[in-house]
C-alpha positions in Angstrom: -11.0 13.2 17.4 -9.2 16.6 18.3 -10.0 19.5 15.9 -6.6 19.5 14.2 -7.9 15.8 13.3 -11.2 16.6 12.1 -11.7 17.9 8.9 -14.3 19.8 6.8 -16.0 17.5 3.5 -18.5 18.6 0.9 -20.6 15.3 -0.1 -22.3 16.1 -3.8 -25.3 13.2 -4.1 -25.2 12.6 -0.4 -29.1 12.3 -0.5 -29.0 9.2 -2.3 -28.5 5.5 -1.7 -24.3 5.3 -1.4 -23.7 8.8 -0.9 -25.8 8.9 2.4 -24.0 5.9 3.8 -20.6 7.6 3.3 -22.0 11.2 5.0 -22.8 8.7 8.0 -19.4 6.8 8.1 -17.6 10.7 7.7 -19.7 11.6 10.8 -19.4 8.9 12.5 -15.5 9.2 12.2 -15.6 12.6 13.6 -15.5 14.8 10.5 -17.8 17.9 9.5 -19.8 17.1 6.5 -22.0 19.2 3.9 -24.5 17.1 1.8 -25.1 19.5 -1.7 -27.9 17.2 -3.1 -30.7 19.1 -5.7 -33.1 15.9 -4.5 -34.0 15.0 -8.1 -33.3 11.2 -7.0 -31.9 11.5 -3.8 -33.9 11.7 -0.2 -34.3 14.4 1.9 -35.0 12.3 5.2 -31.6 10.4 3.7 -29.1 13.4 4.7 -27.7 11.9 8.1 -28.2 13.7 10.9 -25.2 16.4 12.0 -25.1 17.0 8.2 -25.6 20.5 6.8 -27.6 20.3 4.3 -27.9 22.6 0.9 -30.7 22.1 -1.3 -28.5 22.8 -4.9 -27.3 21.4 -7.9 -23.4 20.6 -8.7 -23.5 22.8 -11.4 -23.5 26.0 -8.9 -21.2 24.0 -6.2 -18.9 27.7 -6.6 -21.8 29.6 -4.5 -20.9 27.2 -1.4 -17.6 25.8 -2.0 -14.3 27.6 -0.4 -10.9 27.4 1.1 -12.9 25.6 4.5 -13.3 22.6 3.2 -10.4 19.7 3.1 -12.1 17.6 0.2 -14.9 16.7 -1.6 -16.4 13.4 -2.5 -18.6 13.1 -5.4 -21.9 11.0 -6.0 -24.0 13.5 -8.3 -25.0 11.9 -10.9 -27.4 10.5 -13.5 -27.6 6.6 -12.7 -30.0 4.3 -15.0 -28.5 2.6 -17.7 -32.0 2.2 -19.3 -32.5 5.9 -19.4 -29.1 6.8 -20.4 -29.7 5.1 -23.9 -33.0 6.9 -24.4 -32.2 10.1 -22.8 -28.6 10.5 -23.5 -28.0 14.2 -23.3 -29.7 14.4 -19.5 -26.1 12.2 -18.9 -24.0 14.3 -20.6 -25.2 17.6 -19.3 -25.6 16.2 -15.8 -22.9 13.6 -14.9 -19.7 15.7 -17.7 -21.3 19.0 -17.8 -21.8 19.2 -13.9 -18.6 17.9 -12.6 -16.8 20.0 -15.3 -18.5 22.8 -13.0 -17.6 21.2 -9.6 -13.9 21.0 -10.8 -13.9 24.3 -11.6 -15.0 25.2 -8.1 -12.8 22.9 -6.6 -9.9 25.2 -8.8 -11.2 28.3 -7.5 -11.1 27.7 -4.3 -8.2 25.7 -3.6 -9.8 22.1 -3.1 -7.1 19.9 -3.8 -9.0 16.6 -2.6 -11.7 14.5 -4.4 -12.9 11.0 -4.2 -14.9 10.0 -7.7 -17.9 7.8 -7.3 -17.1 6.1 -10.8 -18.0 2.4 -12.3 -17.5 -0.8 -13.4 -20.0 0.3 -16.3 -16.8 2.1 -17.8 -15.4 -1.6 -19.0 -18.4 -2.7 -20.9 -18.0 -6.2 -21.9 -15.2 -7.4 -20.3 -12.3 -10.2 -22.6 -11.5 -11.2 -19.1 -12.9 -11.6 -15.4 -12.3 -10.7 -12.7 -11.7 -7.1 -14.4 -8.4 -5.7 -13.6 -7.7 -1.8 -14.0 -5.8 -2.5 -16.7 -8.5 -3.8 -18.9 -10.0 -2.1 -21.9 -12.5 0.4 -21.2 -15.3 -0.2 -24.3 -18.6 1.2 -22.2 -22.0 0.1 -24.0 -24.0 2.4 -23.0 -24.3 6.6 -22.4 -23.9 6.0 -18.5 -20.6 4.1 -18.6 -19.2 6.5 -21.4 -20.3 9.8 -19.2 -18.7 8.2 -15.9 -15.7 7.7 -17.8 -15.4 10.5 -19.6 -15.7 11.9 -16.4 -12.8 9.5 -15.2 -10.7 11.3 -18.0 -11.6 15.2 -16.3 -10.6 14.1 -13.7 -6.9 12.9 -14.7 -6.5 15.8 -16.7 -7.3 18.1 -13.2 -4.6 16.3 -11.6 -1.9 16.7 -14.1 -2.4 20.3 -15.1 -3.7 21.8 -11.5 -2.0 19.2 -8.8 -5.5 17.6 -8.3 -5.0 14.5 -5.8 -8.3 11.9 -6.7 -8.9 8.5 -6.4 -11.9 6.9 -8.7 -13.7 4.0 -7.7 -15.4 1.4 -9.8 -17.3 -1.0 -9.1 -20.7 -3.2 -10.0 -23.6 -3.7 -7.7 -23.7 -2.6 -4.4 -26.5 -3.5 -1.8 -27.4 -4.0 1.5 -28.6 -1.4 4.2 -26.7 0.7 6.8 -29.1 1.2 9.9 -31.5 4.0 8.3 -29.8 4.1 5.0 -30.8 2.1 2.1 -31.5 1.6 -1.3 -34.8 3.6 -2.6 -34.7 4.1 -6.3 -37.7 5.1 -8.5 -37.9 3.3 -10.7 -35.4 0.3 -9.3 -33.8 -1.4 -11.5 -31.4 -3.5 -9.1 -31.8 -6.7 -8.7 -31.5 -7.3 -4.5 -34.6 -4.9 -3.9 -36.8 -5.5 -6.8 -36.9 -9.5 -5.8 -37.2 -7.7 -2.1 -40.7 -6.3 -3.5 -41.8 -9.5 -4.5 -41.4 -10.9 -0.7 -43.5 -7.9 0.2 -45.9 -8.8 -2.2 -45.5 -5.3 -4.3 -44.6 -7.4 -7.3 -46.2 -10.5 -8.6 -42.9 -12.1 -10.0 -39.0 -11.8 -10.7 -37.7 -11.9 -14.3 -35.2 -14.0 -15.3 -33.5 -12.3 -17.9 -31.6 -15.7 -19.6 -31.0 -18.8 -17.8 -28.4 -20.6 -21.1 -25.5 -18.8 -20.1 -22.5 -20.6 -19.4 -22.9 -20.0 -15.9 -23.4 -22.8 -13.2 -26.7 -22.5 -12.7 -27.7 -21.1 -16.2 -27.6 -17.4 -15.0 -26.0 -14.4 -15.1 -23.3 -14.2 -12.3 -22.6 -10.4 -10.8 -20.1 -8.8 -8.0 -22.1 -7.4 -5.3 -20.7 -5.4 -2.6 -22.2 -4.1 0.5 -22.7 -0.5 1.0 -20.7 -0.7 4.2 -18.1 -2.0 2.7 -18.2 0.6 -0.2 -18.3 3.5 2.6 -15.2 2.3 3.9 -13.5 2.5 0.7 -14.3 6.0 -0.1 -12.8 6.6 3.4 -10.1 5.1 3.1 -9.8 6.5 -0.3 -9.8 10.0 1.3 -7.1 9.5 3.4 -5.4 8.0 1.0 -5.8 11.3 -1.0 -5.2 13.4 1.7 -1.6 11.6 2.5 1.0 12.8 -0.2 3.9 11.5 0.6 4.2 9.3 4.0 3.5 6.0 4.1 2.1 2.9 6.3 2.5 -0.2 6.7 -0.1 -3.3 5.8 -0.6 -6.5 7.1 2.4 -9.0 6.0 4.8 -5.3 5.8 3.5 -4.1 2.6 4.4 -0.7 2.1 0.9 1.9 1.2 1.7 5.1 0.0 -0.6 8.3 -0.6 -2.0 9.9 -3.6 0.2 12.2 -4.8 -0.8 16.1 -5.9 -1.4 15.4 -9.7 -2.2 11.8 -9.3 -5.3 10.1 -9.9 -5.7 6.6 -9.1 -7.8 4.2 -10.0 -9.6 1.3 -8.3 -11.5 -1.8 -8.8 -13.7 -2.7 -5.7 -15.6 -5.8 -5.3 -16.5 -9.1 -2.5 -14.2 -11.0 -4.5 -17.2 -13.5 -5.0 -20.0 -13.6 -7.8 -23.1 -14.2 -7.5 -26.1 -16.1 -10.2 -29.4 -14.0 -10.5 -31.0 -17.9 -9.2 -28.6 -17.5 -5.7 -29.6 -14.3 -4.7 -33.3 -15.1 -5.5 -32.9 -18.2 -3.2 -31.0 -16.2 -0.8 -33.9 -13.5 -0.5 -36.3 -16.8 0.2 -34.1 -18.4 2.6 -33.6 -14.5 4.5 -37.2 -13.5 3.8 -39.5 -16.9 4.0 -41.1 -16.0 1.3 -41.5 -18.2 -2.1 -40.6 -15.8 -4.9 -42.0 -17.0 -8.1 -39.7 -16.2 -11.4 -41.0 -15.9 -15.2 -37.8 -16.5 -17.7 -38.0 -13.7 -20.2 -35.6 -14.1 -22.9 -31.7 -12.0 -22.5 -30.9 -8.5 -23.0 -28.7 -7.2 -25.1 -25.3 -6.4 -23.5 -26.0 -8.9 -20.6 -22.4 -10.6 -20.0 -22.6 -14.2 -18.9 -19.8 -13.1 -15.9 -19.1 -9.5 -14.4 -16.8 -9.9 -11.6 -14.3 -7.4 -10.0 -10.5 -7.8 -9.2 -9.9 -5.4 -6.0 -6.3 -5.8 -5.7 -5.1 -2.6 -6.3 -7.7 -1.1 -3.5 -6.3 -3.6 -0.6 -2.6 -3.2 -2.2 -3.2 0.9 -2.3 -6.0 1.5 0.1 -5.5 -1.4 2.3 -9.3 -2.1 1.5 -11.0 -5.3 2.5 -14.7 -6.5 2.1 -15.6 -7.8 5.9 -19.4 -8.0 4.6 -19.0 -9.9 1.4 -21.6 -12.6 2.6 -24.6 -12.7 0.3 -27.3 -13.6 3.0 -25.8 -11.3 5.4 -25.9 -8.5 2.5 -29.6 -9.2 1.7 -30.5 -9.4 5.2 -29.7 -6.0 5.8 -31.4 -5.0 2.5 -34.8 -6.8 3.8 -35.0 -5.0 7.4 -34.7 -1.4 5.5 -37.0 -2.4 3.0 -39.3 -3.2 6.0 -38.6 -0.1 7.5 -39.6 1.6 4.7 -42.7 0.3 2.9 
C-alpha cells in the first residue's frame, strides 16, 4: 500500500474480543492504527502488534484525537446484558455518556469518519425473523436501549455536522482469529462457556428451555465469526470513506458510498441459525469431549428464533460471510481457548 493509500484509524475498545480482530485486519491491510482502550474489560496482550497503544478512557478521546486521523471505529462499551439490568446507570454513563464525548472530539477535530459497533440487542423481540432493518426497535433490556440510543447520536451527528457512519448490528459472534479471541470475565456466551466444559473448568452446560418451537426443542441464534465481522467493519470504512463514486458488485449491482450526513445501518449475520443442542454437539464432535447438559427452566426474554437478514450489508457493503460454518467457527474458538488456559 503506498502512503497516499494508507490511512491513519483510532480503534476505541480495540483491547477487547472484536475490536482487537479489527485493529489486526486494519494492519494487516496496510493502515496505521491507535487502540484507545482504558482495559476495564479489554486485554492488554490483545492490542495487535504495530498498534499504538493509549491506556485512556473514550470520555477524554479529545486529549489524543486530531486532524491526523482519517476515521475512527468504535467498540467502547459496556457489554453484559445481565449487568445492564442491575447496574443500569454504568450503561448509560459509559456506552451514551462516553460516545457523546467521542463525537464531540470527533467535531473538534474534523473526524468526519466513524464505523459504530452497534447490535442486534437494539430489536428486542423480534414480530419477524430473519430481522430486517426495517423492523421495530423495542430493546428489553438497558444494553440494547444504550446501543441504540447511541444509534440515534449518531444520526443526529450526521445530519447536523456532515457526519459519514455506518452502524452495525448483529447477534453472536465467535470464533478466534490467530491470537485473538474471546476472553470475557464473566462469559456469558454460549460457544466458550460449553468450551470450558471440554476443558473440564465447568462441570455442565445449562440448557436454558428445551419446549420451544424450535427443531430440536431449543433456542435457535445467528452466529457469525469474528473474521467475518472484521471484514464488515472494513468494508464499512470504506464504504464511509467513499462519498460519492461507486463500484460495481458481482451480477453489476451498483454500491455506492456513505454520504457526509448519512448514517447507515446494517444487519450482519451467516444467514444460518443455530439450536443451543447443535452447537453443543458441534463443540463434542470439534473437541472429543462428552459435554454433559442440566435443563434449567427459560429465561425471561429468551426468543424461540433470533436470526439476522444481511441483505442490505452485501447490497451496500458488498459483505459476504465466507466462515459461516458452525464447526469451522467453533474450531477456531477451541484452539484459542487452548492457547489460552
Amino acid at each position: 500500500m503506498s502512503n497516499a493509500q494508507q490511512k491513519k484509524y483510532l480503534v476505541t475498545g480495540g483491547a477487547g474480543y472484536v475490536g482487537s480482530v479489527v485493529a489486526a485486519h486494519l494492519l494487516e491491510a496496510g493502515h496505521r492504527v491507535t487502540v484507545l482502550d482504558d482495559l476495564s474489560t479489554g486485554h492488554r496482550e490483545g492490542v495487535p502488534e504495530g498498534a499504538e497503544f493509549i491506556e485512556g478512557r473514550i470520555q477524554d478521546a479529545a486529549k489524543w484525537l486530531d486532524a491526523s486521523y482519517d476515521g475512527v471505529l468504535h467498540f467502547a462499551a459496556s457489554s453484559q446484558v445481565g449487568e445492564s439490568v442491575v447496574n443500569p446507570e454504568k450503561y448509560w454513563v459509559n456506552n451514551v455518556g462516553g460516545t457523546t464525548d467521542l463525537l464531540a472530539a470527533m467535531r473538534d477535530a474534523g473526524v468526519r469518519t466513524l464505523v459504530f459497533s452497534s447490535t442486534a440487542a437494539t430489536y428486542g423481540e423480534p414480530d419477524e425473523v430473519p430481522i430486517t432493518e426495517d423492523a421495530a426497535t423495542a430493546p428489553t433490556n438497558p444494553y440494547g436501549a444504550t446501543k441504540l440510543a447511541v444509534d440515534h447520536m449518531i444520526s443526529g451527528e450526521c445530519a447536523a455536522h456532515g457526519l459519514a457512519a455506518v452502524s452495525l448490528r448483529y447477534f453472536n459472534v465467535a470464533g478466534a482469529y490467530g491470537a485473538y479471541g474471546e476472553r470475557h470475565d464473566p462469559e456469558s456466551h454460549l460457544i466458550p462457556l460449553v468450551l470450558q466444559v471440554a476443558q473440564g473448568r465447568r462441570e455442565a452446560i445449562s440448557v436454558f428451555g428445551d419446549d420451544y418451537p424450535t427443531p430440536d426443542g431449543t433456542c435457535v441464534r445467528d452466529y457469525i465469526h469474528v473474521a467475518d465481522l472484521a471484514d464488515a467493519h472494513l468494508l464499512a470504512l470504506g464504504a464511509a470513506a467513499r462519498p460519492s463514486p461507486t463500484a460495481t458488485l458481482d451480477g453489476g449491482a451498483a454500491r455506492r458510498g456513505v454520504d457526509p450526513g448519512e448514517h447507515l445501518i446494517c444487519n450482519l449475520g451467516n444467514g444460518n441459525g443455530f439450536s443451543v443442542r447443535e452447537v453443543i454437539e458441534t463443540v463434542r464432535q470439534v473437541t472429543g469431549h462428552p459435554i454433559p447438559e442440566v435443563v434449567a427452566g427459560r429465561r425471561g426474554g429468551d426468543p424461540a428464533v433470533l436470526v439476522a437478514s444481511a441483505e442490505r450489508a452485501k447490497e451496500r457493503l458488498g459483505w459476504r460471510p465466507s466462515r459461516a460454518d458452525l464447526k469451522g467457527i467453533v474450531a477456531d474458538a477451541w484452539t484459542f481457548a487452548q492457547r489460552t488456559h
